[in-house]
Wavefront OBJ file of the C-alpha trace (Angstrom):
o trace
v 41.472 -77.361 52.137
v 45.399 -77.380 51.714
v 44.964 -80.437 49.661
v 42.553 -78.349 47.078
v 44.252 -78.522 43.604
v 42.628 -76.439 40.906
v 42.378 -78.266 37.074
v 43.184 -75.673 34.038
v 42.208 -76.529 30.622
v 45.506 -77.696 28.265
v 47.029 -75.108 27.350
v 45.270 -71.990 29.377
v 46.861 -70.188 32.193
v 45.141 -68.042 34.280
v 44.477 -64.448 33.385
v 46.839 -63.354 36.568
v 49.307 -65.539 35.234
v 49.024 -64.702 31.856
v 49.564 -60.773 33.673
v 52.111 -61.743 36.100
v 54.559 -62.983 33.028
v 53.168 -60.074 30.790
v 54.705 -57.297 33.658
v 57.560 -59.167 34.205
v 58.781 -59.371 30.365
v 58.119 -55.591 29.788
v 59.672 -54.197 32.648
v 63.327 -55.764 30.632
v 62.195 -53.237 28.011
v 62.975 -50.055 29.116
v 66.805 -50.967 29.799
v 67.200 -52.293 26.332
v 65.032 -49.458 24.916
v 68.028 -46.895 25.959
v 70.924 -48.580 25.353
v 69.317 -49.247 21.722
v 68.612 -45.281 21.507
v 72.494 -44.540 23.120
v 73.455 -46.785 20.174
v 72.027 -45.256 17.579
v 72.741 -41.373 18.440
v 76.411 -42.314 18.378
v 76.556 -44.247 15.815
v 74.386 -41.007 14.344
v 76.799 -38.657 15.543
v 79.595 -40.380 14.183
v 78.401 -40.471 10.413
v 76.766 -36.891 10.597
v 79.185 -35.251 12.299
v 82.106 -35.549 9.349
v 79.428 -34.573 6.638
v 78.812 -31.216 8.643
v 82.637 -30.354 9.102
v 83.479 -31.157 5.301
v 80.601 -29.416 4.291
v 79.927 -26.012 6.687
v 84.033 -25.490 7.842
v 85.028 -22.436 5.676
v 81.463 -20.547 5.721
v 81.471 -17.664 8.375
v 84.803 -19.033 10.121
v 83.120 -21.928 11.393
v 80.498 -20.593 12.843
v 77.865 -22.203 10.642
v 79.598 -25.357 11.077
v 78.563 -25.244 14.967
v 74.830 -24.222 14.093
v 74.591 -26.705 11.638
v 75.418 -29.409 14.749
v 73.405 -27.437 17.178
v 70.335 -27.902 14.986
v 71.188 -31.288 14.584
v 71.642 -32.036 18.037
v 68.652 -30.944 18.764
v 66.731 -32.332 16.367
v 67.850 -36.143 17.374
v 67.146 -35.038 20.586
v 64.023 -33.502 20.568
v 62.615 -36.865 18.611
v 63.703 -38.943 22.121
v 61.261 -40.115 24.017
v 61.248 -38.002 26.975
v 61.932 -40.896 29.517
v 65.155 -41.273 27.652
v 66.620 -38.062 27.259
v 68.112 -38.824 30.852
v 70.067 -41.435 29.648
v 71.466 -40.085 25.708
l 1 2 3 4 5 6 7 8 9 10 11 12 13 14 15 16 17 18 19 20 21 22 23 24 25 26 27 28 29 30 31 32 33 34 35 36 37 38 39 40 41 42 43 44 45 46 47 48 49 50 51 52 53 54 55 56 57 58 59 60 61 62 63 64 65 66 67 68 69 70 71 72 73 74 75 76 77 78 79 80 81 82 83 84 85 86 87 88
């Protein structure tokens, strides 16, 4: 019985196998998933960011300036997937 060898056609794994490697790959996802989404909010940040200030600085003393980014802010964060929210 130790001796029992199983014979797959060319080319076909089976389906455990075919899951087993499937589970594996995607769980390498959700690391590169939020460093790609920290990437792209600062990089973001850093070309919005100016465009607000030379835009909103002398209405209301500023103070539109800083709702104008609050809006903002939470606009790039509210269109996060929640299970990365933690990490942006």
């Amino acid at each position: 019985m130790n001796r029992a060898q199983t014979r797959e056609l060319p080319g076909n794994h089976p389906f455990v196998v075919q899951q087993k490697f499937s589970n594996e790959f995607t769980t390498l996802w959700n690391a590169t998933a939020q460093d790609l989404c920290g990437r792209i909010h600062s990089l973001t940040a850093a070309h919005v960011s100016p465009m607000i200030k030379s835009h909103f600085m002398f209405y209301g003393d500023g103070r539109l300036k800083q709702w104008i980014q609050y809006v903002c802010y939470l606009r790039v964060l509210l269109s996060m997937p929640t299970n990365v929210l933690t990490v942006c």
